[in-house]
N, C-alpha and C positions, 0 to 999 in steps of 0.2 A: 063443432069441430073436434073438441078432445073425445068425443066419443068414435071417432073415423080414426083417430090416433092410437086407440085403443085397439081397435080391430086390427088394423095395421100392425101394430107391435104382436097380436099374436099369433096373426100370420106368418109375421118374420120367424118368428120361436119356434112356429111349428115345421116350417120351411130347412131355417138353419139345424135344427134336432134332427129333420130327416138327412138332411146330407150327411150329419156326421152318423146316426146309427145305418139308414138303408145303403148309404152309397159309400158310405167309409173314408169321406175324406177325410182331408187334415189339418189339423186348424190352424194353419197360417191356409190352406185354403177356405175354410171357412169364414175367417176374417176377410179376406177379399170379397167374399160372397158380400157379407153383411155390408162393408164398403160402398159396395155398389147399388144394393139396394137404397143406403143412405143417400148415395145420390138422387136415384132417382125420386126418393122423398123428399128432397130439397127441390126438384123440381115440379113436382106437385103440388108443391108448399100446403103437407101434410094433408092433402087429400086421400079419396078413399081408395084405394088401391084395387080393391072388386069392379069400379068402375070403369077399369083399363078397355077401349074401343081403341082400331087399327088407326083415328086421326090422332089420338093419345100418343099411340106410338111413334109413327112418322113426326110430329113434335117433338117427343123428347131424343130423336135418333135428331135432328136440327140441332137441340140444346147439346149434343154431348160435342157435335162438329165444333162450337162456338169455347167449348174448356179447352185450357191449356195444361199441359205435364206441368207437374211441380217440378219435379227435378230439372227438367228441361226444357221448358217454357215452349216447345214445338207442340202444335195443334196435336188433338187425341185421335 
């Protein structure tokens, strides 16, 4: 398992490096970015991220229905 978490983490790095050097965002948009990926590793529960198939996704598009805002407790 820490070896999928491995890979994952340097996917992210390579991911989040691209936004900020090719696409020029800004990092409180990058921080969002990375956010979100968090989540969705929490919904993997740190599985391998290359694995990603369209039932993968229809899944965790169910899990994100079921969070609620922090701020404002209404569904996401």
């Amino acid at each position: 398992m820490l070896k999928h978490a491995k890979n994952n983490t340097r996917i992210k790095r390579k991911y989040l490096v691209w936004l900020k050097e090719a696409k020029g965002f800004s990092e409180s948009s990058i921080d969002k970015a990375a956010a979100s990926i968090s989540t969705y590793e929490t919904f993997l529960k740190i599985g391998d991220f290359r694995s990603l198939h369209p039932e993968r996704a229809r899944s965790f598009k169910r899990f994100l229905t079921g969070l609620k805002n922090r701020n404002t407790g209404s569904k996401l």
